[in-house]
C-alpha positions as CSV (number, residue, x, y, z in Angstrom):
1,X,-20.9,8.2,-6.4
2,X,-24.0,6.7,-7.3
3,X,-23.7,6.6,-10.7
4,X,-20.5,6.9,-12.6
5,X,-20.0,8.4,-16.1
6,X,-20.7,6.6,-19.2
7,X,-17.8,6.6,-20.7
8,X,-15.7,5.3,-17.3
9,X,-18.5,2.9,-17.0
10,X,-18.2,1.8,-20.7
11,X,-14.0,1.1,-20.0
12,X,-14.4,0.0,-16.4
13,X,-11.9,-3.1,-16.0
14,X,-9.6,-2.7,-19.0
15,X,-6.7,-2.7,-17.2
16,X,-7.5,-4.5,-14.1
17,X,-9.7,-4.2,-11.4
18,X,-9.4,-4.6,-7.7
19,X,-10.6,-3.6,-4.3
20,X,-9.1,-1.6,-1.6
21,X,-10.5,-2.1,1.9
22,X,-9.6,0.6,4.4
23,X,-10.1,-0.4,8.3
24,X,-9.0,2.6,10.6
25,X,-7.9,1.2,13.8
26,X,-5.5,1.5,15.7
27,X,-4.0,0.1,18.7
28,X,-1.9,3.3,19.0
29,X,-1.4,5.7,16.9
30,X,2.1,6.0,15.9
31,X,3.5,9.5,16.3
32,X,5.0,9.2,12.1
33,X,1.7,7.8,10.8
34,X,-1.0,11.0,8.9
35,X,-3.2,7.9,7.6
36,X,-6.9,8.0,8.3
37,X,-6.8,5.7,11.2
38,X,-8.3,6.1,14.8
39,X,-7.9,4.8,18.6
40,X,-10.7,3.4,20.5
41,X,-10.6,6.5,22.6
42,X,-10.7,8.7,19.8
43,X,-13.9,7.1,18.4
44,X,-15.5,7.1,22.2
45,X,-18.3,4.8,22.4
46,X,-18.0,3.4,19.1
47,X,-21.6,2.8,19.3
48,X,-22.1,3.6,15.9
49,X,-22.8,0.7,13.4
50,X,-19.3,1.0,11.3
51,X,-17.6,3.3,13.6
52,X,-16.7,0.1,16.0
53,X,-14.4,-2.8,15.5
54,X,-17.5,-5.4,16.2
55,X,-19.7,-3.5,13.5
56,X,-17.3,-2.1,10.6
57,X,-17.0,-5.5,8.6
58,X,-21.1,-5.1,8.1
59,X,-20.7,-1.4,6.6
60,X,-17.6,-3.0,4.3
61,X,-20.0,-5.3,2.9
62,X,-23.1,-3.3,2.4
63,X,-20.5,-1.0,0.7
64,X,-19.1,-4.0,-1.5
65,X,-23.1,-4.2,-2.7
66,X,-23.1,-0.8,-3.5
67,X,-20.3,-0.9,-5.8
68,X,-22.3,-3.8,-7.2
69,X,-24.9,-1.6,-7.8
70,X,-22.9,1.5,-9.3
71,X,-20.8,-0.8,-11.5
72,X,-24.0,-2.8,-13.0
73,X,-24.1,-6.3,-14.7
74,X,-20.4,-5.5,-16.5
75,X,-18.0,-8.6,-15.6
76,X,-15.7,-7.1,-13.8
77,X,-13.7,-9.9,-11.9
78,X,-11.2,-8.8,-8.6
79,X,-7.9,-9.9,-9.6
80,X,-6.6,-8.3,-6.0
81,X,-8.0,-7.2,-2.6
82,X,-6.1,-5.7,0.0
83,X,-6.9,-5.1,3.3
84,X,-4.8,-1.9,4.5
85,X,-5.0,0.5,7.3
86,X,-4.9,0.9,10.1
87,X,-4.3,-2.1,11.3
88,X,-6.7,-4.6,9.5
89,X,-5.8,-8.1,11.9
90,X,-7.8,-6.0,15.0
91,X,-10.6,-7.1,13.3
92,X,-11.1,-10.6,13.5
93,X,-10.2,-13.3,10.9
94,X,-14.3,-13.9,10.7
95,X,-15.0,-10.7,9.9
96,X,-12.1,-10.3,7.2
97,X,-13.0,-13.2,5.4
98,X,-16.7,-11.8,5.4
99,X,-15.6,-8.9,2.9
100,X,-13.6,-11.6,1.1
101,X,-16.9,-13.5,0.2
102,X,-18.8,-10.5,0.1
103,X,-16.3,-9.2,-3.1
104,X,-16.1,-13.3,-4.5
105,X,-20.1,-13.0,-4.2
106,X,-20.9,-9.7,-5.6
107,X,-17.9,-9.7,-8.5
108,X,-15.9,-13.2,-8.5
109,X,-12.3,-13.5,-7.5
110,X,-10.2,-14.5,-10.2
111,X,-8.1,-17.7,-10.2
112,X,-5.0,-17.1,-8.1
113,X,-6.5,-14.0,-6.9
114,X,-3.9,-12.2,-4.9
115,X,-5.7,-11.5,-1.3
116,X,-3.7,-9.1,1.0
117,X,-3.4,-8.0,4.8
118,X,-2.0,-5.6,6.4
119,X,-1.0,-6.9,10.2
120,X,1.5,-5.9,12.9
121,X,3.2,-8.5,14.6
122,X,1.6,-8.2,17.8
123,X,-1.7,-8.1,16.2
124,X,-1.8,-12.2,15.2
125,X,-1.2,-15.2,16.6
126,X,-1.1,-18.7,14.8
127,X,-4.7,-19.7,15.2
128,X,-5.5,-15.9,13.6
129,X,-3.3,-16.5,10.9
130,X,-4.8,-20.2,10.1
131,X,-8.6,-18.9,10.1
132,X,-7.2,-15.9,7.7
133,X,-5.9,-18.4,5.4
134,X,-8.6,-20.5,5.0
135,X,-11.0,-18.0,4.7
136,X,-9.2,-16.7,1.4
137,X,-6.3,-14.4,2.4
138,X,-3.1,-15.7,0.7
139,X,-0.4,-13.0,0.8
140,X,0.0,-10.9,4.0
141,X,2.4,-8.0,4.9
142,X,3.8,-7.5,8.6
143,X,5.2,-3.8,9.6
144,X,8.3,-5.1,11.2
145,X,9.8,-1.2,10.5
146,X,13.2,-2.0,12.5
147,X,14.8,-4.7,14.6
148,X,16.1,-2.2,16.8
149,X,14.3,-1.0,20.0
150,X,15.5,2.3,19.9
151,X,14.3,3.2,16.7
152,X,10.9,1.3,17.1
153,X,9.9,3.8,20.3
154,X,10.7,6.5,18.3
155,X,8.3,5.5,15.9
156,X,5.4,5.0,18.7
157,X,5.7,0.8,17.7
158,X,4.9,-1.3,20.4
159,X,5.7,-4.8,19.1
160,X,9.0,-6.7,20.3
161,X,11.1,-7.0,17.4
162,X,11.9,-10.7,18.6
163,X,8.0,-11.3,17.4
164,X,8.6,-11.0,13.9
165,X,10.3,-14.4,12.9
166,X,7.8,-16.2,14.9
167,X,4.9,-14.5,13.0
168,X,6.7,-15.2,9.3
169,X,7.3,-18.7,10.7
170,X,3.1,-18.7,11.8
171,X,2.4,-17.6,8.6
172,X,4.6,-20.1,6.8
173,X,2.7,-22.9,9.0
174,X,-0.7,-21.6,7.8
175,X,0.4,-21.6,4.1
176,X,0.2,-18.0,3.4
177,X,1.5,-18.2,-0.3
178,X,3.3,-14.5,-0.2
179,X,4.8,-12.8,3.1
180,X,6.3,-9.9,2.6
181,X,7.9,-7.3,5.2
182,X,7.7,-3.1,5.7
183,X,10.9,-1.8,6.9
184,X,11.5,2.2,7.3
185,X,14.8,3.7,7.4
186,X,16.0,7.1,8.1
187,X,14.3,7.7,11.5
188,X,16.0,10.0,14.3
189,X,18.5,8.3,16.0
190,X,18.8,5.4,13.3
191,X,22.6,4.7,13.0
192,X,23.7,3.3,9.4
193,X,24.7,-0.5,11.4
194,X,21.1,0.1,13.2
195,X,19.5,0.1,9.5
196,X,22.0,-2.3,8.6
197,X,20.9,-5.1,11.5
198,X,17.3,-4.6,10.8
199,X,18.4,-5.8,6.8
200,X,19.9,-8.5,8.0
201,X,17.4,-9.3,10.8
202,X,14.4,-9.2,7.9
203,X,16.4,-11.3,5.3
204,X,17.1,-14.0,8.2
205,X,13.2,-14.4,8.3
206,X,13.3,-15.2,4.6
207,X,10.9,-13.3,2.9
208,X,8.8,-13.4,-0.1
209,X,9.0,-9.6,-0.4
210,X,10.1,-6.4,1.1
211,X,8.9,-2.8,1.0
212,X,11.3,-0.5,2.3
213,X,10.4,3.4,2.9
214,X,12.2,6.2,3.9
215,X,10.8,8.1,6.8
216,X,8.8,11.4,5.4
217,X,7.5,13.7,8.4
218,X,4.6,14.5,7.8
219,X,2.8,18.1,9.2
220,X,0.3,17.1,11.3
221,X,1.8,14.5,13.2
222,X,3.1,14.0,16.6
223,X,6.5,13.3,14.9
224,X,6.6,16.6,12.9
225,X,5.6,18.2,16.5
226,X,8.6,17.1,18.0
227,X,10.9,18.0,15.2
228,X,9.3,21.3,15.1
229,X,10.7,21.6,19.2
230,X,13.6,20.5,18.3
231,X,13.4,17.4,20.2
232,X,14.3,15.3,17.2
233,X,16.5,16.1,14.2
234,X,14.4,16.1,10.7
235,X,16.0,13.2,8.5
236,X,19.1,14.2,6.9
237,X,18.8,13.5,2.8
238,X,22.3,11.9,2.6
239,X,21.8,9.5,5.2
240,X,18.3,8.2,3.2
241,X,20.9,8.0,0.1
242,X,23.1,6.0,2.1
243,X,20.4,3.5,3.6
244,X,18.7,3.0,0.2
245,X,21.6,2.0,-1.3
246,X,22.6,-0.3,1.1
247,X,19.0,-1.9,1.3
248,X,19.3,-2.5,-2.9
249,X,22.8,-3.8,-2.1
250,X,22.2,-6.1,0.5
251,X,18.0,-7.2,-0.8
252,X,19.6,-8.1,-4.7
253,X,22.0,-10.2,-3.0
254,X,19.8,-12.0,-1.3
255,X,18.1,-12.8,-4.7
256,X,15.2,-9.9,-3.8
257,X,15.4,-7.8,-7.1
258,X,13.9,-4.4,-7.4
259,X,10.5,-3.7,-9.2
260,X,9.3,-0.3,-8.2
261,X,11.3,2.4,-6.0
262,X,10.5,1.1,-2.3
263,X,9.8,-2.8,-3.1
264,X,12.0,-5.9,-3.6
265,X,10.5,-9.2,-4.8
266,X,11.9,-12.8,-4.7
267,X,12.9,-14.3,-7.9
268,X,12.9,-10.6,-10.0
269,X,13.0,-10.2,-12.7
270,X,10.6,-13.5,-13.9
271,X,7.8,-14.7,-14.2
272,X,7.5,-16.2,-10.9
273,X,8.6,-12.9,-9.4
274,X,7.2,-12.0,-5.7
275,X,5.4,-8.6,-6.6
276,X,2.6,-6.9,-5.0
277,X,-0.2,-7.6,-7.8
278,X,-2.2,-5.1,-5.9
279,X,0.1,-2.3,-6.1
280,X,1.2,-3.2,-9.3
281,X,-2.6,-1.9,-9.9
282,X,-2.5,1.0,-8.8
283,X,0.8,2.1,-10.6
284,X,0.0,0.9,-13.9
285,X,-3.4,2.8,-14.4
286,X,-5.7,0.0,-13.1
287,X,-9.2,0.1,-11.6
288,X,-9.9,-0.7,-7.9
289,X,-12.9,0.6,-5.9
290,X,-11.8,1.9,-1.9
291,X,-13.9,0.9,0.6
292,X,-14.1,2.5,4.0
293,X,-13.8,5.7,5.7
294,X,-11.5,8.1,3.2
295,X,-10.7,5.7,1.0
296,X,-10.0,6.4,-2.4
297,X,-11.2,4.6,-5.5
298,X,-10.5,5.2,-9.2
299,X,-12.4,3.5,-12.2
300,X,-11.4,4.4,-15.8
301,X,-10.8,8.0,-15.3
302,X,-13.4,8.9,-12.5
303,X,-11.8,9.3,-9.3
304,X,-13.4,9.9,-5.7
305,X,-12.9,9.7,-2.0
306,X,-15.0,8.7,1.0
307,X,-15.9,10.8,3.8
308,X,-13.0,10.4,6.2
309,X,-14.2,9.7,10.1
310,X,-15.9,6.4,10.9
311,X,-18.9,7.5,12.0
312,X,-20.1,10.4,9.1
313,X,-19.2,6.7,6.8
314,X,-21.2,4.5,9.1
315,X,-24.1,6.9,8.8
316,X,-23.8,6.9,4.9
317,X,-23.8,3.7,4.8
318,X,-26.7,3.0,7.1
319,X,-29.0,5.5,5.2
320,X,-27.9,3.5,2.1
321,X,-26.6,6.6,0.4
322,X,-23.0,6.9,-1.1
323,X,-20.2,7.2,1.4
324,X,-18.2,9.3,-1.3
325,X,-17.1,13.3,-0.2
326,X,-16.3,14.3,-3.6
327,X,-14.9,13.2,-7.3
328,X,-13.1,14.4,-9.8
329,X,-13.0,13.5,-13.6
330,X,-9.3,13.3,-15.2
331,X,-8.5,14.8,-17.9
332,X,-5.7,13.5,-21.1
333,X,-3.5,15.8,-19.6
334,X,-3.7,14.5,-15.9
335,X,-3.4,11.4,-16.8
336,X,-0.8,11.3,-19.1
337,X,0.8,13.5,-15.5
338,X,-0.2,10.2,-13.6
339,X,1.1,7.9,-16.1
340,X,4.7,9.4,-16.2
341,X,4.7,9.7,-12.2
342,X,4.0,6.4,-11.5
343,X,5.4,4.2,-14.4
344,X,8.5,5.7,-14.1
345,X,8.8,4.4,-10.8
346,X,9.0,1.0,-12.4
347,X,11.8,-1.6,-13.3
348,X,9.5,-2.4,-16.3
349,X,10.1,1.0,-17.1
350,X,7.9,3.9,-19.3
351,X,7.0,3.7,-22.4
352,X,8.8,6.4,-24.8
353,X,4.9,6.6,-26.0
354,X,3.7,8.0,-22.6
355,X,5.5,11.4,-23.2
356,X,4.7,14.8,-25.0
357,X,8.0,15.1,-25.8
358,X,9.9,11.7,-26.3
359,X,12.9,13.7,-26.5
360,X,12.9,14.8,-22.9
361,X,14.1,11.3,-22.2
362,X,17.7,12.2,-24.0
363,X,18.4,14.5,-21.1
364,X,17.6,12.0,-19.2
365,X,19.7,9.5,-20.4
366,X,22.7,11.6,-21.0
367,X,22.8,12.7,-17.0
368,X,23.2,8.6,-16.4
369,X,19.4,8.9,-14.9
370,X,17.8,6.2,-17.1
371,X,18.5,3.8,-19.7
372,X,16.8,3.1,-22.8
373,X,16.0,-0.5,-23.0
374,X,13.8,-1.3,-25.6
375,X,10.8,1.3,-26.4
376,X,11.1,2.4,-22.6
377,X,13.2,4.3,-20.2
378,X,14.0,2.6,-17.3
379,X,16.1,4.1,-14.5
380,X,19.3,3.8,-13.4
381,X,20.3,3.3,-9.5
382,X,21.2,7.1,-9.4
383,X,18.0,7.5,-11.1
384,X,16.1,5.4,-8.5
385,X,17.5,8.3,-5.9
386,X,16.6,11.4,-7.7
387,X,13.3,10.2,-9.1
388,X,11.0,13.1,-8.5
389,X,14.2,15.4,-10.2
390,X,13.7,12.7,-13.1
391,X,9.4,13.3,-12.9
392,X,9.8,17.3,-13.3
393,X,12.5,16.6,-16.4
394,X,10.5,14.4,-18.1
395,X,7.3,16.4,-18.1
396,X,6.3,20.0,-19.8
């Protein structure tokens, strides 16, 4: 994408814009995971400028300067940047904080910009964590997954679950402003009380925020492999029901209200809620531009995707030519699709507006799905469980 079309150009920003920064690697790949992320042996020599950890933060930033460049002189101030992956903390805090600058430089970081890491807990240490902070980062998210051991190897995670109050309690120390945790439930072998201590085990650390997933296996993966054998069962749909429910239960009690499907925030609803600003982004029709191998970017309608491996980026970016594979341009139609998906997902709720047929939402309504509150349709536990059922009912 070396230029962008007028008209996306013309309403670049209008509702937010951000950047996503992709770093693919990976300790070891864990047997769930289908993201674009790669092992030091699966790069081999890494010699490649941006296809190593020691060179990738360079190719970030020359790409930073080409979004410069494609966006023009329009203001266009980052209100969030997340670093995601991967695992973002292999690189070092220096080399993080470099994109950081390189984004305040090139665009300007809003006041109170919201500045997020990915990290696993074996992957920092205080001093890490202190270098991160004062280079700019302020919110950063640990993949703590389970407290149980069990379920962690089954998931390919190598980090002792004992780690993870110790790195909240680093964190705290280094005066990260949000910490938030990513649990997943429903894996093979995950016994109701097992999901139940890693609840309790997460909300002992006290945090800011928690995302909590349920387990999807994904073709393609070393997970799906061993389903396929037989070695594993797949995940069984009243058992996610179960574990979701009591993850609301247990998070709202703990004064951790809901604000999209999979994520709990302190103090919700208000104004001084814990959300993920970032994500918030992404669900409510914002801009952000994706750096890095495969990542995806979206600016007022114009949507596009990077080449995937490391190296076929790093030599984009070297040649200074555009690291994009492809594009598409949405149409009224797709994005009124896109609207209803993700709003929906919301505890703000969607606008009655947003629909072809605001009548669609009585059905809705009437099966104890959603609630009207207001102009917008907001839904209902029970709603929160069948949400992709509520999606297809609400659109033609």
């Amino acid at each position: 994408m070396d230029r962008l079309p007028d008209d996306s150009l013309a309403h670049a920003g209008e509702h937010g814009f951000g950047f996503y920064v992709h770093v693919p690697f990976c300790t070891v790949r864990c047997g769930y995971c289908d993201f674009n992320t790669y092992t030091a042996e699966e790069l081999g020599s890494g010699l490649v400028p941006g296809a190593s950890r020691t060179t990738y933060a360079a190719a970030a930033v020359a790409e930073v300067r080409r979004a410069r460049r494609v966006l023009g002189d329009r203001d266009l101030p980052v209100a969030t940047v997340f670093f995601g992956g991967g695992t973002p903390t292999l690189l070092s805090p220096e080399d993080l904080t470099s994109v950081v600058a390189a984004i305040d430089t090139e665009f300007g970081l809003v006041a109170g910009a919201e500045v997020t890491t990915e990290a696993n807990p074996d992957s920092v240490g205080p001093a890490a964590l202190t270098r991160l902070r004062e280079g700019g980062l302020n919110r950063v998210s640990f993949g703590m997954q389970s407290a149980v051991g069990h379920v962690l190897r089954v998931l390919d995670r190598t980090h002792d679950p004992a780690r993870v109050p110790e790195v909240v309690a680093w964190a705290r120390d280094a005066g990260f402003d949000q910490i938030s945790l990513d649990l997943i439930y429903g894996t093979p072998g995950e016994s109701l009380a097992d999901w139940e201590r890693s609840l309790d085990e997460a909300l002992a650390c006290e945090p800011d925020h928690v995302s909590a997933y349920s387990l999807i296996v994904e073709e393609g993966t070393a997970l799906a492999r061993r389903v396929r054998r037989g070695e594993l069962p797949m995940p069984d749909e009243d058992d996610l029901a179960d574990k979701y429910l009591l993850a609301d239960e247990r998070l709202e009690a703990a004064g951790l209200g809901w604000y999209e499907l999979s994520n709990w925030g302190r103090g919700l609803p208000g104004d001084t809620a814990a959300r993920c600003r970032h994500n918030l982004l992404y669900w409510q029709g914002g801009d952000w531009w994706g750096v890095g191998p495969g990542a995806h970017s979206h600016v007022a309608g114009t949507r596009w995707w990077n080449v995937k491996h490391p190296a076929a980026y790093a030599d984009r970016i070297a040649a200074d030519t555009s690291p994009a594979q492809d594009h598409e341009v949405l149409d009224e139609e797709t994005r009124r699709t896109e609207r209803v998906l993700l709003e929906v997902r919301l505890r703000s709720g969607l606008p009655l507006d947003a629909l072809d047929d605001p009548a669609r939402a009585d059905a809705v309504v009437a099966e104890g799905l959603a609630e009207r509150v207001d102009d917008r349709l907001v839904l209902t536990v029970r709603g929160r469980l069948l949400a992709d059922a509520v999606v297809r009912d609400l659109l033609p």
